[in-house]
N, C-alpha and C positions, 0 to 999 in steps of 0.2 A: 781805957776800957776798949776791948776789939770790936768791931762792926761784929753787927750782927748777919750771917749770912742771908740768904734768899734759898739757895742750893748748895749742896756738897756734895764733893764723889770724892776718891780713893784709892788707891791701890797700891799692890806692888809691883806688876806688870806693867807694859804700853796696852792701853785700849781706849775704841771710841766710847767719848762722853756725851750722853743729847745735852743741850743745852735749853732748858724751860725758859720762855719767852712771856713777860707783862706787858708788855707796852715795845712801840717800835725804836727802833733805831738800834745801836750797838750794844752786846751784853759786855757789863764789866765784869774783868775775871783775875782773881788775884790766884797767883800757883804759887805751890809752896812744895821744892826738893827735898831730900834729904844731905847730910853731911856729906857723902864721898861722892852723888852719884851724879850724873848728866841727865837731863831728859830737855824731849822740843816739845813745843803744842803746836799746832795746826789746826788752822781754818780747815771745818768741811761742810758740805752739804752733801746731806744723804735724801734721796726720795724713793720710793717703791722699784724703780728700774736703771735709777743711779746714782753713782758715787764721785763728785766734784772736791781735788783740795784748794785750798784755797794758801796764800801767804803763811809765813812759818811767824806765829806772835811770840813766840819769844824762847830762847834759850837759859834754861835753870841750871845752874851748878852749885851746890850749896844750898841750906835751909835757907838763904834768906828769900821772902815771899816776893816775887814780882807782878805786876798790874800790867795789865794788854786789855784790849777791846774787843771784840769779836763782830766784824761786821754783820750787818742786820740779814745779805743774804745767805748767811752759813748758820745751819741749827743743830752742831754739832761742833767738837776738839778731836783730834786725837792724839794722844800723847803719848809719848817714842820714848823709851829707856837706850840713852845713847853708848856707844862703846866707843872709849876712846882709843882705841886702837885693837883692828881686826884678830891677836892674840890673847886679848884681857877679858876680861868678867866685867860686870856693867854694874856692880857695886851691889849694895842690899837696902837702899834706904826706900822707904815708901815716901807716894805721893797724896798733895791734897791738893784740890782746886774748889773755889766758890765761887757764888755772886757774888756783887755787893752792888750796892745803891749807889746814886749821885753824890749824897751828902755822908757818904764816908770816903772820897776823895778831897784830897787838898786843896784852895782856891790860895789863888794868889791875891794877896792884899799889898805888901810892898818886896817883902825880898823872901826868896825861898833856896834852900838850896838842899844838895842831895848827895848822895851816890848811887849808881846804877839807874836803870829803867824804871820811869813812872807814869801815873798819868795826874793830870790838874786839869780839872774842872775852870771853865770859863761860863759866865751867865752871860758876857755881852763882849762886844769888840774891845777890844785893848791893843795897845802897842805894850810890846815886850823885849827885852835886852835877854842876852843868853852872853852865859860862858861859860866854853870847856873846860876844866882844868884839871892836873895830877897827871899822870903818866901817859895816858894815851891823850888825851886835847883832840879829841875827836867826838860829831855826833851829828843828832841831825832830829828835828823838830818836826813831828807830824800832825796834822790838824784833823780833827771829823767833828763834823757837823753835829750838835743833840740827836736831830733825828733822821740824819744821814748815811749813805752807806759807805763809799769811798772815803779812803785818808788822802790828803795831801801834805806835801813836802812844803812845808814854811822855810827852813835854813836850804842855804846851798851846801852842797859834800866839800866838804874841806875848810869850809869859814869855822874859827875858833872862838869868837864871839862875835856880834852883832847885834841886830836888832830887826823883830819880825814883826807881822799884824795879825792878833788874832782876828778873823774876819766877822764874828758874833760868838753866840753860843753852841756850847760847845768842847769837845777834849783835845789837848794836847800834850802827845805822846813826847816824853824826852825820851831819847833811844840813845843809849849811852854805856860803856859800862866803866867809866873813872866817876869822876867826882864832878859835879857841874851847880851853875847860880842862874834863877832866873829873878830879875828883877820888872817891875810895872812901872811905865813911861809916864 
């Protein structure tokens, strides 16, 4: 059964989205492409006399849905219909973006594994094992706090598995787009 959202928005353009705020810390956001097209999101903060972007959360190609975080100082996305080369048309597919809540992300209990970017919910410190695998063997493990604003880098660039700390509660972003395992220590 899908989460139920909080908020939705739409389109078939790139335009900024506000993003409605319950409670502090990071808003979860799952986007959803369509079949042919490209699109970015971006952090932004908008206020009466300016306009701040912030980090690019994620790159879509294809329907399938990805999960990003929106830090707690940005109360807006905006989302770019990307052209993949300065010649071409930038496809016809529409977009969806929502909220969703804590408890309709994954928690790890002993092994999980994926393809592409996600996010997992942590309630407390854990040690955790990672590995890249499939064709690129490449990624990088990012941490934010519940009610934090900054992410940090748990893997180092270029490690293919190992083994990190989640530091408490909390999200941790796989950033990835092959296939990956994360297992609890």
């Amino acid at each position: 059964m899908p989460a139920k959202a909080l908020f939705q928005a739409s389109g078939w353009r790139g335009r900024e989205v506000e993003i409605p705020r319950s409670e502090r810390g990071p808003a979860l956001l799952e986007f959803k492409g369509g079949l042919t097209t490209s699109f970015k999101v971006l952090a932004l903060h908008r206020s009466a006399t300016r306009k701040t972007y912030g980090e690019e959360l994620l790159y879509s190609y294809g329907p399938k849905a990805l999960r990003a975080l929106l830090p707690a100082q940005y109360n807006r996305v905006e989302v770019q219909r990307v052209k993949p080369r300065p010649t071409s048309g930038t496809g016809f597919s529409r977009w969806r973006l929502r909220t969703l809540e804590v408890a309709d992300l994954a928690g790890l209990e002993d092994v999980l594994s994926g393809e592409h970017e996600t996010l997992v919910y942590f309630a407390d410190r854990a040690r955790v094992s990672f590995a890249w695998l499939g064709d690129t063997e490449h990624g990088e493990l990012h941490f934010t706090p519940e009610y934090g604003n900054e992410a940090r880098q748990l893997s180092r660039h270029g490690d293919i598995r190992g083994t990190v700390t989640v530091p408490g509660a909390g999200f941790l972003a796989v950033r990835t787009f092959g296939k990956w395992t994360l297992e609890k220590r």
